[in-house]
C-alpha positions in Angstrom: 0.2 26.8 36.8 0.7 24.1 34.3 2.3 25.0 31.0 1.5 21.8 29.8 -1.9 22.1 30.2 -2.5 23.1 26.3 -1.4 19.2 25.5 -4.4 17.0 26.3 -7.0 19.2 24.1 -4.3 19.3 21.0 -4.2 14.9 21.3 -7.2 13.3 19.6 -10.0 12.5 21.2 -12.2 9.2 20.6 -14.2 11.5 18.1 -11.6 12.9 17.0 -10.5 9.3 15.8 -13.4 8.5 14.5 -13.6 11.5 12.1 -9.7 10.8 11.0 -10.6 7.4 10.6 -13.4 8.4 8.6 -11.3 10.6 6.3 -8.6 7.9 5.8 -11.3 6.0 4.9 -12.8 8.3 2.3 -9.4 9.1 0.5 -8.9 5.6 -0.1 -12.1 5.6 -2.1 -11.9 8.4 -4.0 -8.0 7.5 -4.5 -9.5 4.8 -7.0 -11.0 7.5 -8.9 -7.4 9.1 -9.2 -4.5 8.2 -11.9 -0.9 8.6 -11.3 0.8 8.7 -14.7 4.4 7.9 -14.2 5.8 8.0 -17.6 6.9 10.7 -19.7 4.3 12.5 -21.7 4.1 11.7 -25.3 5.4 15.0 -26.8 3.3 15.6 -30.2 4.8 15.0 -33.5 6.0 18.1 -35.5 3.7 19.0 -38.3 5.6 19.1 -41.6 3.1 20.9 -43.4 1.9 23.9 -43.6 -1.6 24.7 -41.7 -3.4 25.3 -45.1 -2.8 21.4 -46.0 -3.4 20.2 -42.0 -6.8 18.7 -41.0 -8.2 20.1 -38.1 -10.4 18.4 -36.1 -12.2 20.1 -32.6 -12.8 18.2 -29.4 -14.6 20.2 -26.6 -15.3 19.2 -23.1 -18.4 21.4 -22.4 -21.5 18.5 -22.8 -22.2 19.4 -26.8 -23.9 16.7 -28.4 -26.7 16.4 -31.0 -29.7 16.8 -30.3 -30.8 13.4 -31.0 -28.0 11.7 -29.3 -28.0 10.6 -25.5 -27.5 13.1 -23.8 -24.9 13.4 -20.9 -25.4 11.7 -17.4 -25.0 15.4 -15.5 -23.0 13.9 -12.5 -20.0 12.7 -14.3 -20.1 11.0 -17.7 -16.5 9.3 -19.2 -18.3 8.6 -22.4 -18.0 10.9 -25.7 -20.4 11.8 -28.8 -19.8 12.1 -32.4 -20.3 15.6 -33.6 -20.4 15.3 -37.6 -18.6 18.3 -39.3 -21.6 19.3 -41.0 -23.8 19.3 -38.3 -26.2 22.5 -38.1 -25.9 24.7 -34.7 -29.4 24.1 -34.5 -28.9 20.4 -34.2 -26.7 20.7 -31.4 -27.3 21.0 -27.7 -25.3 21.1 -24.6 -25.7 18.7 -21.3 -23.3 20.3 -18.3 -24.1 21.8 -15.3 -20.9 22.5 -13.8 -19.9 25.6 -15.7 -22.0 28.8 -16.6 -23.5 28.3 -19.9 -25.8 31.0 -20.8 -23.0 32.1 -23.4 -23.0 28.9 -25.1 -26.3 29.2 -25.4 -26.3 32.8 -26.8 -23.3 32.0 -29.5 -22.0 28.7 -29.5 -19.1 29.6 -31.4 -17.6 30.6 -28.0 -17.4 27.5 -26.6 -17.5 25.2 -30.2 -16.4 26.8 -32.7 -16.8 24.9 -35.8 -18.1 27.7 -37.6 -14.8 29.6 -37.2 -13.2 26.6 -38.3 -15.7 25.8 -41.3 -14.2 29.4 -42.4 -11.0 29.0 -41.8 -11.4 25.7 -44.2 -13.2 27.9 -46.5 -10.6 30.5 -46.8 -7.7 28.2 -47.0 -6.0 29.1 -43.9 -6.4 25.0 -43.0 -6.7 22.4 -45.4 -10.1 20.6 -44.1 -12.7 20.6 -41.0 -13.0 17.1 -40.0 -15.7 14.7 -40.9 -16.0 13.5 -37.2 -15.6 16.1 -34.0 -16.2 15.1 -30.6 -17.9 16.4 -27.2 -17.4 14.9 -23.9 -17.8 16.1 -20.1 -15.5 18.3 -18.6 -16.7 16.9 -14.8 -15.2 13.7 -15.2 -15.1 11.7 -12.0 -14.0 8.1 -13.7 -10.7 9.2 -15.5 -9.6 5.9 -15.7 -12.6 5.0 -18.1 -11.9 8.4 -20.2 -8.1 7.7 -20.3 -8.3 4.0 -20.9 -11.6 3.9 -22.8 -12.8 7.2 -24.5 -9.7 8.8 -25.4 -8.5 5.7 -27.3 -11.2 5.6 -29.2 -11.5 8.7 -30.2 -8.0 8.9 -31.0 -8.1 5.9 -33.1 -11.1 7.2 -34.8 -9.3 10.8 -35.3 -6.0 8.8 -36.9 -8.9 7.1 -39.1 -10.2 10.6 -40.6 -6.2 11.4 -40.9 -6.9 14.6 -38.7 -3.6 16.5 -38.2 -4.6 18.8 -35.4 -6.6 18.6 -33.1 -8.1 22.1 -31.0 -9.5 21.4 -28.2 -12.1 23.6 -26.4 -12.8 23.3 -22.4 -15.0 25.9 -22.8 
């Protein structure tokens, strides 16, 4: 009896080699899709004022747009929409099929919830709802155009409408 004889079906075969090859292969290209941050995170400033004076602006990765924006591209989109603070819930619609949206659809105060924060203006527990809000994807394959490309511009444009906080929603 050979007690070695368990060795020559563990060693990879031709096909075997092919398939790792294969997989090598395939990391490689989806490793361009991947970013390794190195540095430290940027801790946020502290807020030296009290919520009732902050700005609040509400950034939610669940597909929301207006409806008379582009809509989405449903396999992956980096880009972002404009959702004005004033907008109506009827002039809104959601493009995403990667998470279970019936809810949205029911109340979309679960998932955006600008008319919470509309009240919450309203009341006084925060100061203001911002004039600009924003909805992106929440499948994102190209990170390195959202990172490098979206999230700049939309925090330039939410430094622009002096937001102090921003919530955001993954849905």
């Amino acid at each position: 009896m050979n007690i070695l004889n368990h060795i020559p079906r563990a060693l990879p075969t031709t096909n075997d080699r092919k398939q790792i090859d294969f997989e090598k292969d395939k990391a490689e290209k989806l490793s361009v899709n991947c970013i390794t941050i190195s540095e430290d995170p940027v801790i946020a400033p502290k807020i030296d004022k009290p919520l009732s004076e902050c700005r609040v602006a509400l950034v939610a990765t669940v597909g929301i747009h207006t409806k008379d924006d582009t809509p989405f591209i449903i396999t992956g989109d980096p880009s972002y929409r404009i959702v004005p603070g004033d907008v109506s819930y009827d002039d809104l619609m959601i493009t995403h099929v990667r998470y279970p949206n019936q809810a949205a659809h029911e109340d979309l105060d679960c998932v955006y919830p600008i008319n919470t924060l509309r009240k919450m203006s309203d009341d006084g527990t925060i100061g203001s709802f911002a004039p600009r809000n924003f909805g992106l994807m929440g499948h994102i394959p190209r990170v390195d155009v959202l990172i490098k490309q979206s999230a700049v511009e939309i925090a330039d444009m939410l430094e622009e409408d002096e937001v102090d906080i921003t919530v955001l929603s993954p849905g």
